[in-house]
N, C-alpha and C positions, 0 to 999 in steps of 0.2 A: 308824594312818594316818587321817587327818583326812578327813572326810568331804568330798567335792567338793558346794560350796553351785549351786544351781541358779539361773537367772538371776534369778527373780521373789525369792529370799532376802535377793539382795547390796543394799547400799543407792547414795545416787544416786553418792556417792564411791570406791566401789569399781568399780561400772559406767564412770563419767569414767578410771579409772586402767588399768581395763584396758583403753578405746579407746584410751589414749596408748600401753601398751605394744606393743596390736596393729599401731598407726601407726607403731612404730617400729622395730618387728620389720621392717614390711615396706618399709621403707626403707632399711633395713641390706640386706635381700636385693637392694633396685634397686642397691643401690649394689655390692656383691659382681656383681654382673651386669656393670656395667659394668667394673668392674676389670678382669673376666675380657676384657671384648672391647676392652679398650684406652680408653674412654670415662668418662672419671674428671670429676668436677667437684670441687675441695678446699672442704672446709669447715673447717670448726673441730670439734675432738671435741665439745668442749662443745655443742656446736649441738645434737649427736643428739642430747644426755640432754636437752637443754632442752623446755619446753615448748612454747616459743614458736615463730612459722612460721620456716622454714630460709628462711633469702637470698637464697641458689642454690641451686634447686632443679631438679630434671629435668621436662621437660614429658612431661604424662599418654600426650597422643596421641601417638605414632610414636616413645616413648622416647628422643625428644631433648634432651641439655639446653636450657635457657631462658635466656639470655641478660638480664644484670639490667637495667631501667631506667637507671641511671646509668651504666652502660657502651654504651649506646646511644647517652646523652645526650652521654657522653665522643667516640665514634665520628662522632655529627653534629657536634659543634664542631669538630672534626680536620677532618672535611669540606667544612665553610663556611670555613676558616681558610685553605685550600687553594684553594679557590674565589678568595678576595678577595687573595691572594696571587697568582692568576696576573693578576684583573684589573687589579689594580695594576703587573703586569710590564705587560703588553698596554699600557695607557693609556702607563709609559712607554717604549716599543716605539713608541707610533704617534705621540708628540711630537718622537722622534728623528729619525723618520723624516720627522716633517712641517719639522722645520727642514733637513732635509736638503735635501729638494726647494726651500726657501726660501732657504737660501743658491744651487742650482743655478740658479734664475730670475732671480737677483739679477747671478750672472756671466752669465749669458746677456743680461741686458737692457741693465749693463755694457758688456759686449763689440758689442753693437749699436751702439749709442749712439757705442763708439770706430771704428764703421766707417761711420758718417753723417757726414758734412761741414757741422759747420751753419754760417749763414748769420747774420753777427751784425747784428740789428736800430740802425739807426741813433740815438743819442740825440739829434740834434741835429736838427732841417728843415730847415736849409739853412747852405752851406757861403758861400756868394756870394748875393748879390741876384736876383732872377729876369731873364731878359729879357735876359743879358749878351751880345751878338756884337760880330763885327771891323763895322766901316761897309760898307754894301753896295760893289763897283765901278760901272765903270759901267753896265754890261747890269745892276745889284740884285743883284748874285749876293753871299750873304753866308755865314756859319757862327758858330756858339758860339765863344764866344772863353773859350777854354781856357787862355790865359798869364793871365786876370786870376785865378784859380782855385791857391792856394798847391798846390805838387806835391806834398806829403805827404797832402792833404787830398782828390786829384781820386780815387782809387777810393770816396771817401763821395760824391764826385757823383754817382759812377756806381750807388750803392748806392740813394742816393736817387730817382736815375729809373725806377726798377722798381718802383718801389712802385707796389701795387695800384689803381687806378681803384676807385672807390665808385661801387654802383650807384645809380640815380637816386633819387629822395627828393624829397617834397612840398617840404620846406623846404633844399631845396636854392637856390642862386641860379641864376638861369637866361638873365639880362638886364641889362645896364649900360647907364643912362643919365645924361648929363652936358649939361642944357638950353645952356649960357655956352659950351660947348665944340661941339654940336651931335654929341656921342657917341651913340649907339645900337649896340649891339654885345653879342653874344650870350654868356654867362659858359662855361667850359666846366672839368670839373674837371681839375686838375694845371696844373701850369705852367713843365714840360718844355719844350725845341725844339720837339718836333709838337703840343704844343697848342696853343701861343702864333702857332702858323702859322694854327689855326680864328677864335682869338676872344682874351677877353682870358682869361686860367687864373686861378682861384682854387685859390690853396696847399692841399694836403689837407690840413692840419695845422689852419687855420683854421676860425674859429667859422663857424656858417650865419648867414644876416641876422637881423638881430633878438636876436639872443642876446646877453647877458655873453660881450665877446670881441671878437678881432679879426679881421674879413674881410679877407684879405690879395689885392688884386688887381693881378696886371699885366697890359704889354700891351709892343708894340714901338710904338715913333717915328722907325723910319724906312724900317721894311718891311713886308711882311705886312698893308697896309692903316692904316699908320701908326695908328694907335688912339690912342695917348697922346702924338701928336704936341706938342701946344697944355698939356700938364698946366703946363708955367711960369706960363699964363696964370690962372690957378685964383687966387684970392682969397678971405679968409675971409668965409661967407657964403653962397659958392654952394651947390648943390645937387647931391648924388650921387645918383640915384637906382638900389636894386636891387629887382628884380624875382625872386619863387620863384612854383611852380603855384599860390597859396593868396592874397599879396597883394602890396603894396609896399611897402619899407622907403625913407626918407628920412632921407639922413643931410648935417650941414651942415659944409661944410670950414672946418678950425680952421686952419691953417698947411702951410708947406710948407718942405722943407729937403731939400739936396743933400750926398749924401753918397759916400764909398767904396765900390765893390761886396761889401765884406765884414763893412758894417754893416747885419750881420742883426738886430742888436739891435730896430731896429725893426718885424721881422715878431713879436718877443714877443708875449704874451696880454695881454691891458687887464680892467679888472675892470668896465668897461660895454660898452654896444655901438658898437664904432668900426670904419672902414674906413681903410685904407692902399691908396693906389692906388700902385705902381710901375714907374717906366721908367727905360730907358738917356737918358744926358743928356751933352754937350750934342748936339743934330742931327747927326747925320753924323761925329761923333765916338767918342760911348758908352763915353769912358772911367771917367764916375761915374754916378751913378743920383738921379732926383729921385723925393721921395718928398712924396705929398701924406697927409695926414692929416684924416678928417672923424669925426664923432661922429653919433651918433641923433639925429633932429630931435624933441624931447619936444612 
């Protein structure tokens, strides 16, 4: 029987062989342990005999297996994968939802809008000439003369008188005067029945004095203080004068011409500064309208 070598005999390669068998001796036993209580990790057979570290391996403290690095690594990418799957449900969850409520506001705004009555803005400024009535009787007593006025067209007059008054303004006009004619007469804005009862009305639609554009004025000549009695008399030459809070515009009459109550043409826009003054013509008649025409005095 071969004599048992003592530790200080063996050399360093025997010492190295037998820590490995001791290591694996005693890992065969951890592993027999666990068998026994149900607690199995698989390896490979080869593994044991090897030398090299085991892969999976059981953890020292509390005899629990160890769980490897890349199966952790596996378990967090599952986990993020899951994560970014639900964010991407959620985001399209709340697109759906947000068009949803976009289409409901869209019928809601819809259905508003079909229970508003709106009120269509007139394209035109005027339908008739301003200043149109029947002849006074003989107490003056007179009214808008409403048959010069084409019948498909009188709810656009009617449209048209409601229009807003503009609040006052520096360069607004404020004063008509006519030296040849002995005018003096106060501007007031519209040029409705009840204004043209104050003064003479300038068109809202028209430019303020002085401007590119046309100041559009009328008056009455045979009631209301007759204003634009004498316009026949106007020759080119004379002198219009308007008045705003700031200064005076002088403009010098070019011509004059009588026309139909329904030649609005001449209340159009001009590309300098001119006035149109208009009235009912002839006296006591007012079946057509005389229209004077003046420009900026340069």
């Amino acid at each position: 029987m071969a004599r048992r070598k003592s530790p200080e005999d063996l050399s360093v390669e025997e010492l190295r062989r037998l820590l490995i068998e001791k290591r694996r001796g005693a890992r065969r036993e951890r592993l027999e342990h666990f068998k026994r209580t149900g607690r199995v990790v698989a390896v490979e057979a080869d593994a044991l005999e090897s030398s090299a570290p085991v892969v999976e391996t059981l953890e020292e403290n509390g005899d629990q297996p160890q769980v490897p690095e890349s199966k952790r690594r596996r378990v967090m990418d599952r986990v993020l994968l899951a994560v970014e799957v639900l964010a991407v449900v959620g985001l399209v969850g709340v697109l759906i939802s947000g068009f949803g409520v976009l289409r409901d506001l869209n019928e809601e705004v819809a259905s508003a809008f079909a229970q508003v009555e709106l009120t269509p803005t007139p394209l035109v400024m005027a339908v008739v000439l301003p200043s149109g009535h029947v002849p006074p009787d003989a107490q003056g007593n007179t009214r808008p003369n409403v048959e010069e006025i084409p019948e498909h067209l009188r709810p656009m007059v009617q449209s048209l008188e409601n229009l807003p008054i503009p609040t006052s303004a520096p360069d607004q006009a404020i004063r008509l005067q006519i030296p040849s004619l002995s005018v003096d007469a106060p501007i007031v804005q519209g040029d409705g029945w009840e204004q043209l009862k104050k003064g003479v009305g300038q068109n809202l639609a028209s430019a303020h004095p002085g401007d590119n554009g046309n100041v559009i004025l009328s008056a009455h000549n045979d009631v209301y203080g007759e204003l634009f009695r004498y316009l026949d008399k106007l020759v080119p030459g004379d002198q219009v004068i308007i008045y705003t809070q700031q200064r005076q515009y002088v403009y010098v009459v070019d011509r004059t011409a009588v026309v139909e109550p329904t030649a609005v043409e001449v209340m159009a826009s001009t590309g300098s500064p001119t006035v149109t003054l208009i009235s009912c013509y002839p006296y006591l008649v007012n079946d057509e309208r005389i229209v004077v025409f003046a420009r900026l005095q340069n």
